[in-house]
N, C-alpha and C positions, 0 to 999 in steps of 0.2 A: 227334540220337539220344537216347533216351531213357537216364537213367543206369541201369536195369534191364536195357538192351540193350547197354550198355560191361561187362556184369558176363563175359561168354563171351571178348570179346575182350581182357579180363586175362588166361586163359589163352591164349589164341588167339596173340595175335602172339607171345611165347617160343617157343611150340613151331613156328608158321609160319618163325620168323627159323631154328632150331634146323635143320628139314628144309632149309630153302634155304642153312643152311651144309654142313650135312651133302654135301647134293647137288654145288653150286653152289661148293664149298669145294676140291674140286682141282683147279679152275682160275685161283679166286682166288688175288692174291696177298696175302701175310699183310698187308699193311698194310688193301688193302680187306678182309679177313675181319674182323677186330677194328675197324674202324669199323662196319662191320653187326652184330658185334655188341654195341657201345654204342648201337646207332641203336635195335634192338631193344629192349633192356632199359631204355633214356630211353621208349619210345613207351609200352612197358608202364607205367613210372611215372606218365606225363602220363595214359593211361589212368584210373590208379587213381586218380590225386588228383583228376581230374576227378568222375569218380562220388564220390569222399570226399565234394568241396567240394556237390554237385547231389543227395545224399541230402537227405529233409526228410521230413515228416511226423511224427505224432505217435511214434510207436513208432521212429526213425529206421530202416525198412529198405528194400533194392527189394529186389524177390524177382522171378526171372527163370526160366521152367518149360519148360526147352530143348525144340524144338519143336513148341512149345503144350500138350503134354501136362499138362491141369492137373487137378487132384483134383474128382471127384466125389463127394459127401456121404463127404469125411474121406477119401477112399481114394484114393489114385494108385499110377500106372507108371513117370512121369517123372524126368526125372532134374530137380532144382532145384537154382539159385544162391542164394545168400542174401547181399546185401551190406547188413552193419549198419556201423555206426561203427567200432565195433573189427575185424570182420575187414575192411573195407577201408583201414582205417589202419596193419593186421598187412601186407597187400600191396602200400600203398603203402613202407613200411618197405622190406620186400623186394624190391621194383622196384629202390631209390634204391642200398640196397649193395649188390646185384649189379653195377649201373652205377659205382659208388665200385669194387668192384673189380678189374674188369675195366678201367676207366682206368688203377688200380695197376699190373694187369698189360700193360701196353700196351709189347709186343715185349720182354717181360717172362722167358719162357722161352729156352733154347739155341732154336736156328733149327727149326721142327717136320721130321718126314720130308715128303719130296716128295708134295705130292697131298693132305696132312693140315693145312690151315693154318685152318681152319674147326673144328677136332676141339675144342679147351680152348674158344673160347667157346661152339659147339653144346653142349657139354654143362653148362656154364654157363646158358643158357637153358633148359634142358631141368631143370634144377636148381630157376631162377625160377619156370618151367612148375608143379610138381610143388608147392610151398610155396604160390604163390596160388591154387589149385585147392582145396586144403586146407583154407585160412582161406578161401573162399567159399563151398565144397559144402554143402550141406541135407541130406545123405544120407549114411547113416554108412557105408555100401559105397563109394562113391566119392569117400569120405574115407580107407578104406582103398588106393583104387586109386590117388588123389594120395600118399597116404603112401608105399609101394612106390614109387613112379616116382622122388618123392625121395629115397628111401633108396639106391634103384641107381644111382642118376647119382651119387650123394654115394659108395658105394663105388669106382667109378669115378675118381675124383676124386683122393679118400684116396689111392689106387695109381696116380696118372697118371705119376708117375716109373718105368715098368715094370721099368724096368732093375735099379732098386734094389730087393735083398732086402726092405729094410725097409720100405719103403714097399707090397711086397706084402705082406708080416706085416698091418701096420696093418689095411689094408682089407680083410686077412682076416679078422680078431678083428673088425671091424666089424662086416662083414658078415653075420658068423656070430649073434653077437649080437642085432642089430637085427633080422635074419629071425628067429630066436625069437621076436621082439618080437612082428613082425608075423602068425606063423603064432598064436600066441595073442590076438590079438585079432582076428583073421580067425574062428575058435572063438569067440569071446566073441559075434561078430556074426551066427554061426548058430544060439547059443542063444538071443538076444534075438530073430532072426527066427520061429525055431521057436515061442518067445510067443508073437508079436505079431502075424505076417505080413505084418509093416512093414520098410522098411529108410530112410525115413527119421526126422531127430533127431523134428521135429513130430509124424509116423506114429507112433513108437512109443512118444515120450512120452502121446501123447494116448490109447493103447492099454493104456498101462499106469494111468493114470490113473482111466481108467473099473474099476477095480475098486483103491480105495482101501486103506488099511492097511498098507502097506510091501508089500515084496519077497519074492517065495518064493522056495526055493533056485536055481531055473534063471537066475528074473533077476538075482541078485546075484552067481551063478557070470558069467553076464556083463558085469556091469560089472564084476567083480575081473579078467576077462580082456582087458576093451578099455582098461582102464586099464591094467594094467600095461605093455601093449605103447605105449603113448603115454610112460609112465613110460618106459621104455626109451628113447625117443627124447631123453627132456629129461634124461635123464643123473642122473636121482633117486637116490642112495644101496639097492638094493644092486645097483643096473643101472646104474653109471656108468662100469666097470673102462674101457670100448671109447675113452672120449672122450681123455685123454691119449694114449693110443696112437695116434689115428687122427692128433689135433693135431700128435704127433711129429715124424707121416711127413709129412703133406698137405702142398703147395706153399701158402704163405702167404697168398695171394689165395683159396683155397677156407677155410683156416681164419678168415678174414674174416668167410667166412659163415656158416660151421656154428657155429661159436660165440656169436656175434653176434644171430643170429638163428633158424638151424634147432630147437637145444637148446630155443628159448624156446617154437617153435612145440606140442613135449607138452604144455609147462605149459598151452598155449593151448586143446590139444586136450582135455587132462584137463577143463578150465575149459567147454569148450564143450560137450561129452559130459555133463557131471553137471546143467547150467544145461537145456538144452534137452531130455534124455530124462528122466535122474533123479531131477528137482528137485519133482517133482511128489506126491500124494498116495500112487501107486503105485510110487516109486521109492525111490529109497534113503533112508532117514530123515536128515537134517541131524548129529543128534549122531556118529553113524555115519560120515560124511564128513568133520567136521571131525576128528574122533580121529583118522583115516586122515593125511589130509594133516594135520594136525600132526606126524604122528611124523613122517612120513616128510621134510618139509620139517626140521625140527630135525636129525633124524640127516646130513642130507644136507647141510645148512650147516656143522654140528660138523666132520664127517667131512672135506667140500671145503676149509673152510680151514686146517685141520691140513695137510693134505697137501699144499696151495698153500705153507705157508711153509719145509715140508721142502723144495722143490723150487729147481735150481738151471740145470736146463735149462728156457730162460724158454718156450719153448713149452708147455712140460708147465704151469710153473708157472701160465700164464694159462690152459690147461685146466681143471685143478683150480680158479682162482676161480672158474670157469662155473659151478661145480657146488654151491661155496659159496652162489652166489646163484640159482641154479636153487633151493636150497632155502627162499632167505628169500621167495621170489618163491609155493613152494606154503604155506609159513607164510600169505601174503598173502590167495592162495583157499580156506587154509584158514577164514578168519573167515565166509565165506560171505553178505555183505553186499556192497552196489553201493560204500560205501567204502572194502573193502580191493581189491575190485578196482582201483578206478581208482588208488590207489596202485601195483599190481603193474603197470596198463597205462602210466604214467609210467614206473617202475621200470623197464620192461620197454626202453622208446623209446629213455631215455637211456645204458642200459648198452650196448645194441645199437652208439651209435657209440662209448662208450668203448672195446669190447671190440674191435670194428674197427680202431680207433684205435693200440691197443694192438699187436696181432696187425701191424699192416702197419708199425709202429716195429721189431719183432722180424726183421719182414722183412728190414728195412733194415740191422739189426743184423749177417744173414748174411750180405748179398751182399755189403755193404763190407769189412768184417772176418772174412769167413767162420768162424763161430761163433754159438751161442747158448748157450751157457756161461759164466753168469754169473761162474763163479770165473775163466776163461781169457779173459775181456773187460775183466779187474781192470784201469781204467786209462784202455784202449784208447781209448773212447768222448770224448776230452778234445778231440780236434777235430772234433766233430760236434755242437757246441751246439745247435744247433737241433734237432737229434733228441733231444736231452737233456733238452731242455724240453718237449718234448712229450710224454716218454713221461714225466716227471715230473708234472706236469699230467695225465695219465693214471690216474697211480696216485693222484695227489689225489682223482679224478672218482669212483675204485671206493673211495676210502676213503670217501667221501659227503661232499667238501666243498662248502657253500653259496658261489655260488648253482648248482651244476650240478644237471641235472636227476635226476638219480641220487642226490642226496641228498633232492631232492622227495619223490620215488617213497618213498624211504626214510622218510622225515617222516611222510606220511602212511599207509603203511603200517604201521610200528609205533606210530603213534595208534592206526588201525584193531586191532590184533591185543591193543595195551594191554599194561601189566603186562610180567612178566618177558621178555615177547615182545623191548620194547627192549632189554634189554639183550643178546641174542641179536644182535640187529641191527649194536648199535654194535661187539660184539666180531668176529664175521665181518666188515663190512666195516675193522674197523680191521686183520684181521690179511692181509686181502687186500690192501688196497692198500698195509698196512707192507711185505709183500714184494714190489710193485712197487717202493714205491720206495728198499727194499733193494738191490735190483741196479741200481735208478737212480745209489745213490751209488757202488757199487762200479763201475758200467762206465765215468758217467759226469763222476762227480771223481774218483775213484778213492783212496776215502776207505777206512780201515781197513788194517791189514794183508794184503799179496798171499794167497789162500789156498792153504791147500797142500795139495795132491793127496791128495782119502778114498778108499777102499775101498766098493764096494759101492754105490756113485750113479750114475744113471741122468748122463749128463753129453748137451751138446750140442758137444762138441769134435768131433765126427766128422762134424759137415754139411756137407754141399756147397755152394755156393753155388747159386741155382736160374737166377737172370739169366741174358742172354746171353752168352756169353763170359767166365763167371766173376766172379770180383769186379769190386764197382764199382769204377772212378776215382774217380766223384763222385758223389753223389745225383741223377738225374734228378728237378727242381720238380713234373712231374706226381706222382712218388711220393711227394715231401713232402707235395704241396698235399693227397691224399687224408687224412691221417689229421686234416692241420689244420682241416680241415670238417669231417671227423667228431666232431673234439671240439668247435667251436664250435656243431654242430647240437645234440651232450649238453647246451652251456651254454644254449642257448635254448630247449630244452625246460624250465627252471629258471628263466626271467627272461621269456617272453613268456605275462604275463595271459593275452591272449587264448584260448590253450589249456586253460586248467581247464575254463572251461564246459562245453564240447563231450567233454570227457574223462571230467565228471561225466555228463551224459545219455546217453554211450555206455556209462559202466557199469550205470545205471539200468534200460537197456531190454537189457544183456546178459543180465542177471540177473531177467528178466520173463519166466518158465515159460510163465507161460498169454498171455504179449502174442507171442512168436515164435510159439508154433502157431498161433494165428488169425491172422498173417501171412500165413504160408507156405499156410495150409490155407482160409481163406477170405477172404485180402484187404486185410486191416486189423486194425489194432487199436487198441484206446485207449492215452494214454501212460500210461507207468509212473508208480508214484508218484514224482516229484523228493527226491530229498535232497541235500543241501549238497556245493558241488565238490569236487574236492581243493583247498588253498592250502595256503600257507607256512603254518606257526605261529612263537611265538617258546620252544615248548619244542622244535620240530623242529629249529630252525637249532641252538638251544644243543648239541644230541645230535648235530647233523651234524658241529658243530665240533670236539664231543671224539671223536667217532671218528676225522677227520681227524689230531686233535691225537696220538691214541693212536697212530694209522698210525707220524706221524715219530718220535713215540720209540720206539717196536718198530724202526723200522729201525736210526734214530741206535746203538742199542743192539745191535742184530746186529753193524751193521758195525765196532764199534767191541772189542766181545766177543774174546777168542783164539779164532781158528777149529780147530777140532777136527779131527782127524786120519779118527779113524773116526766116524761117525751115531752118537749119544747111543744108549744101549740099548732106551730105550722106545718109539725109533722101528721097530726092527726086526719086531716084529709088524705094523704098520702096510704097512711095504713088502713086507713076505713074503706079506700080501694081494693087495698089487698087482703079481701073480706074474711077468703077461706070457702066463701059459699059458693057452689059449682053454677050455680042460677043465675049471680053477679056475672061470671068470668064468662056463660054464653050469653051474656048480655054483650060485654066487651067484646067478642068475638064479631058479634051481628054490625055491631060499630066497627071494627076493624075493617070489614068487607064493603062497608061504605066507605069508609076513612079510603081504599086503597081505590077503590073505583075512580073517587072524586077526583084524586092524581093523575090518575093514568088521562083522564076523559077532560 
């Protein structure tokens, strides 16, 4: 089979495995349901990484034009796949931790109802279904129609514990949220249709194109509308209220992924929307775009790790780093060059298992000691070494120490961005991963004095355990061994040469406007011009090291600090933002879509 012909059946078997649990799932019993569906989301992976490894040519893409439907002189019907480097390296990504998760979760929940033992991983599939559809479509409609599918299985999810209030709260404010998102860029996709009378990236770049000199108001009303609602998904500052809340609530095996990988996917979608429609003589002007994504990347790194070190329920608190680096990450595409991408596409690889990594230690945190409340775990953690190192090692990885690949990504991305950019860099990741491994000291040597109960903090004292049967005894090895792969996957994305190359030429031809339309639209293209891979530097490593260095005195110094009774005063604005109330957050929302206009325009 040709690799242009594996590009259908990346979607295909998720959602084939997803029907045949659905169906075929109340007769199953749960040990075969969750082998089918690891079998499912392994097939998907070996899929993806097949077409990764069998892509070639000069422009690296296949392009696949679902039942032959292909464009005549410039103009099509069809629906198209497009697998370049990067979105098949985005789906082989998300094949692998779906699969890491769902092994996490392996007889993982109380016992399911009778007849429903197929339901958590069908919709899991259906999850994977919705994100590789995503990073493959050619077509910004059914990029929107892969976004939606993700977005409802992912509420679904947030709220799969039905019983609990909270966990319906969550994936209400989600959901609320995010369909904002999507009803405005759903808008944004009928102004640029109304343009162009394209709906795909190729069609309507190439439409807009043919009448040069920037953007009239309709087309920049749509790109302010289909970005924002991508915005929205990647948890960008002032659309980010949904993601701690949802983290809260979700069972640890879904906040694996949304974190890990969903949130990354906006930034990927922003990146791939401006590259392939906008990027062109008729699109949005360059200075235009990076003004936009700088603000909005800096506010959103400022904002996320402020709020990451306030925080003391660790699920919250590893939400909030998402957001921190969801910002350094649009910093990244802010430079609008093939080397800051391939920095954010490192950046992007490595956090993905950090974050994983991180999220499924948490996990472990509840089911054993039922809590995730840093201040009421003061101690606890002293016979669970091995989780202690991990999740310490964790917060190394998000502090950006060398050689993990999170601090690569980091290296070469604040080369790419330059100037006061590093220093932005080294401070977000020093104050993230100080507050990992803040609560690492406190749970896990149980250093500092015990703290004593504040007023007015969101706490994780009141969780339930999610496992079977309540708390663990002991650590099941399968749930250890997942996050310990996930971090040595982070470290070898940091220490295997071999991957720059290939990460340099996929940012080269991401970032080639006019080499994807004649792809997609006639066939071929020439290659991009080459510029120099990512690698290590020796002023990256030196900046990796003092951010790491910075992390452990931020912590060494919290924890060592007299804990405070009540939240310092100047954090009270800050949390009175972060309401909880769904009415606040589409308030925020309404502002966001002014905040991004006023950039762009």
């Amino acid at each position: 089979m040709s690799v242009a012909g594996l590009l259908p059946l990346i979607v295909a078997i998720p959602l084939l495995g997803a029907a045949l649990l659905v169906g075929a799932g109340r007769r199953l019993p749960r040990f075969a349901a969750e082998v089918a569906g690891c079998l499912f989301a392994g097939g998907t992976a070996a899929a993806a990484l097949l077409a990764l490894s069998g892509t070639a040519g000069p422009a690296g893409r296949s392009v696949e034009w679902l039942g032959g439907w292909r464009p005549h002189g410039g103009a099509s019907v069809g629906i198209v796949l497009v697998g370049d480097h990067i979105g098949l390296g985005l789906a082989a990504l998300i094949s692998l931790l779906v699969l890491a998760a769902l092994v996490y979760a392996w007889r993982y929940f109380d016992e399911p109802p009778v007849r429903h033992a197929g339901s958590f991983p069908a919709l899991v599939l259906l999850f994977q279904a919705g994100m590789c559809g995503f990073v493959l479509t050619g077509d910004l409609f059914n990029a929107f129609v892969f976004f939606e599918l993700m977005s409802v299985v992912a509420y679904a999810l947030t709220g799969y514990r039905v019983e609990e209030a909270r966990a319906v709260q969550g994936g209400l404010v989600f959901g609320i949220v995010n369909s904002l998102g999507g009803y405005t860029t759903l808008l944004g996709i009928g102004l640029l249709y109304a343009r162009t009378g394209e709906l795909g990236f190729a069609q309507i770049g190439s439409r807009l194109d043919a009448h040069p000199g920037g953007p009239d108001a309709l087309v920049t009303a749509g790109f302010v509308l289909v970005v924002t609602g991508l915005l929205v998904k990647a948890a960008a500052v002032p659309f980010h209220f949904w993601l701690a809340d949802a983290h809260a609530v979700a069972p640890t095996p879904v906040c694996m992924l949304m974190s890990a990988v969903m949130v990354e996917l906006g930034v990927y979608g922003t990146a791939r929307v401006y590259w392939t429609v906008f990027a062109g003589p008729g699109g949005v002007p360059a200075p235009d775009a990076h003004r936009a994504l700088l603000a909005l990347g800096v506010l959103t790194a400022a904002l996320g790790a402020v709020m990451c070190w306030l925080q003391r329920h660790l699920k919250r608190l590893l939400a909030y780093s998402t957001v921190a680096h969801t910002g350094l990450f649009l910093v990244g595409l802010a430079v609008l060059t093939p080397q800051g991408l391939g920095g954010v596409a490192l950046y992007v690889l490595a956090h993905a298992g950090v974050k994983a990594a991180l999220f499924a230690c948490v996990g472990l945190l509840l089911d054993r000691l039922g809590s995730v409340d840093e201040h009421e775990l003061h101690g606890r953690g002293r016979g669970l070494p091995g989780l202690g190192v991990l999740f310490g090692l964790g917060g190394l990885a998000l502090a950006g120490l060398p050689p993990f690949g999170t601090a690569l990504g980091k290296a070469v991305t604040e080369e790419a961005a330059g100037g006061w950019a590093t220093a932005l860099f080294v401070l977000v990741s020093a104050a993230t991963g100080g507050a990992v491994l803040r609560a690492a000291a406190r749970v896990f040597l149980g250093l500092g004095p015990r703290p004593a109960e504040a007023a007015h903090e969101t706490t994780g004292k009141e969780e339930e355990p999610e496992t079977r049967g309540g708390r663990l005894s002991r650590i099941p090895d399968t749930m250890l061994a997942v996050p310990a792969v996930l971090l040595a996957g982070a470290l070898a994305v940091g220490v295997v040469p071999a991957l720059l190359p290939p990460v340099g030429r996929a940012a080269d031809a991401f970032t080639d406007h006019a080499g994807y339309a004649a792809s997609v639209l006639r066939g071929g293209a020439a290659a991009p011009v080459a510029t120099p891979p990512p690698h290590w530097s020796a002023t990256g490593v030196l900046w990796g090291l003092l951010s790491a260095v910075l992390a452990v005195a931020l912590a060494a110094l919290a924890v060592r600090a007299p804990v405070r009774r009540e939240p310092a005063g100047w954090t009270g604005p800050l949390r009175r933002l972060h309401s909880g109330h769904v009415g606040d957050y589409v308030a925020w929302f309404l502002a966001g879509i002014t905040l991004v206009a006023a950039l762009i325009v």
